[in-house]
N, C-alpha and C positions, 0 to 999 in steps of 0.2 A: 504493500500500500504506500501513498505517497508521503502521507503524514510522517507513518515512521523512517525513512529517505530520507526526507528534512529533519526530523530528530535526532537520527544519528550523525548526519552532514553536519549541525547545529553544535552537536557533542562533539566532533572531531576539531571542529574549529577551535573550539574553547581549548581544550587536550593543546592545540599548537601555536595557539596565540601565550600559552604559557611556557616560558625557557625554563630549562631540565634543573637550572641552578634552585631557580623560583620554587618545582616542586620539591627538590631535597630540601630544601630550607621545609616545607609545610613536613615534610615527611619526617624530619629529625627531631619534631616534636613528639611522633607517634615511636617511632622505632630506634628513636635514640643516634650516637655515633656507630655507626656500622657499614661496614660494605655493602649489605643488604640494602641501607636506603638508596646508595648509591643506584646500585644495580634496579630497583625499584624505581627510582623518578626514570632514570633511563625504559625502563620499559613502558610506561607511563609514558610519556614524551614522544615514542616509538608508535604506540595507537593511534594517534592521533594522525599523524604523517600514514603510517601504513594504511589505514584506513582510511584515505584520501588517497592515498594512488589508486587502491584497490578498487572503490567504485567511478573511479577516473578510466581505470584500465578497460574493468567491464563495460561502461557506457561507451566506450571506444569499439570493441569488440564490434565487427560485421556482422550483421540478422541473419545472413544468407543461409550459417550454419544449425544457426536457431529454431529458425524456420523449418529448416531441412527433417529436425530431430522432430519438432512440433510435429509435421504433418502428417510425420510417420509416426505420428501415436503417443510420443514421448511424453512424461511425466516431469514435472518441474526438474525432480535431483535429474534424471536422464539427460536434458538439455544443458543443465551441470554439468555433469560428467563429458559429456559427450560434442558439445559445441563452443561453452564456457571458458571450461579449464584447459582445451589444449591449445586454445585460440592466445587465454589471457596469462597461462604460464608462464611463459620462457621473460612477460616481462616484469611480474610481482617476485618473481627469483631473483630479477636483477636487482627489482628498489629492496627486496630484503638484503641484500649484500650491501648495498647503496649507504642501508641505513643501519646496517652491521658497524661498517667503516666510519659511518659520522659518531657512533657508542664509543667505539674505541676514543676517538677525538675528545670527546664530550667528558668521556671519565677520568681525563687527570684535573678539567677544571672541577669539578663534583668533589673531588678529593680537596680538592682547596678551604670548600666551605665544609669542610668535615664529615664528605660523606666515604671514606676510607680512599683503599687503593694509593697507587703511584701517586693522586696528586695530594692525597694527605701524606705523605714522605715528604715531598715536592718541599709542602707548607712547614713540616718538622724541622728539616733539614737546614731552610733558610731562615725559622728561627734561631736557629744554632748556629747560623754562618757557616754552615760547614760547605764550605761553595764548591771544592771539587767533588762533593758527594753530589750536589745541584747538578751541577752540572754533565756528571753522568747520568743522574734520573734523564734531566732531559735529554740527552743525546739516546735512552733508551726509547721514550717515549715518539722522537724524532721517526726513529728506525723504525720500530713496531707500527708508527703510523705511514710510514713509505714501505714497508712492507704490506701490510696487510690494502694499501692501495693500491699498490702493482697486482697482487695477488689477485684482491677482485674484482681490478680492473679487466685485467684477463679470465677472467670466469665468467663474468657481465656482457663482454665481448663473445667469447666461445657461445653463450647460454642464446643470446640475439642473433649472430651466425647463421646458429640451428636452425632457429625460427624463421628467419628469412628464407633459407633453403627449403624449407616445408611449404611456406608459402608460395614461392616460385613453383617448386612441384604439384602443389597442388592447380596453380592456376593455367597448367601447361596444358 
């Protein structure tokens, strides 16, 4: 129905108009100094995005295959399975890696305002002056965030590849 469309579009808006800082902070009231909230406002922060591509992705999605499953009888999950998901996969794979990669980014500032991890060392470390410890943190957090962007940049790549190639075959 349309109503709930607009309710959860409505929901998802709110979830990304708010930064992942802003909910660790609401969240450190509930669960204290812990990796957990860390990990928590990041996912939290992640709905909201994900879920805006995802009904982005499906309202993109061509009827052609829709249709196809419809007429032959198909049942709502059917046209799911069968027109939806292989049409809208290969690009919700990608904004999931997409948004893998901005988590990693994201968690050493979360660290800072004491939601654990690297960026609470980060925030220890430089009250202690201990600057060439700093400055290894960050040269870790540097690599791990130029790695895991090569990484799934290239997966993101290979995954859309695929799906072009499907597409082309199919429309041959």
């Amino acid at each position: 129905p349309w109503w709930l469309r607009t309710a959860l579009r409505g929901v998802f808006a709110v979830i990304r108009a708010v930064p992942e800082v802003i909910i660790a902070l609401i969240l450190l009231t509930v669960t204290g100094l812990t990796p957990f909230t860390g990990a928590l406002a990041l996912g939290i922060a992640g709905i909201g995005t994900q879920g805006k591509w995802v009904y982005e992705t499906i309202e993109s999605v061509q009827e052609g295959a829709s249709e196809a499953v419809r007429a032959a009888g198909g049942s709502t999950a059917e046209v799911t399975r069968w027109a939806l998901w292989p049409a809208a996969a290969p690009t919700l794979m990608s904004f999931a890696l997409y948004r893998f990669e901005i988590n990693i980014r994201t968690s050493a500032v979360l660290g800072l305002v004491g939601a654990g991890g690297i960026g609470s060392m980060l925030s220890n470390y430089t009250n202690f002056r201990q600057w060439d410890t700093v400055g290894m943190l960050l040269i870790v957090v540097v690599i791990a965030t130029m790695l895991m962007d090569a990484v799934s940049g290239a997966i993101r790549r290979r995954i859309m590849e695929g799906a072009r190639a499907r597409d082309v075959a199919r429309s041959s």
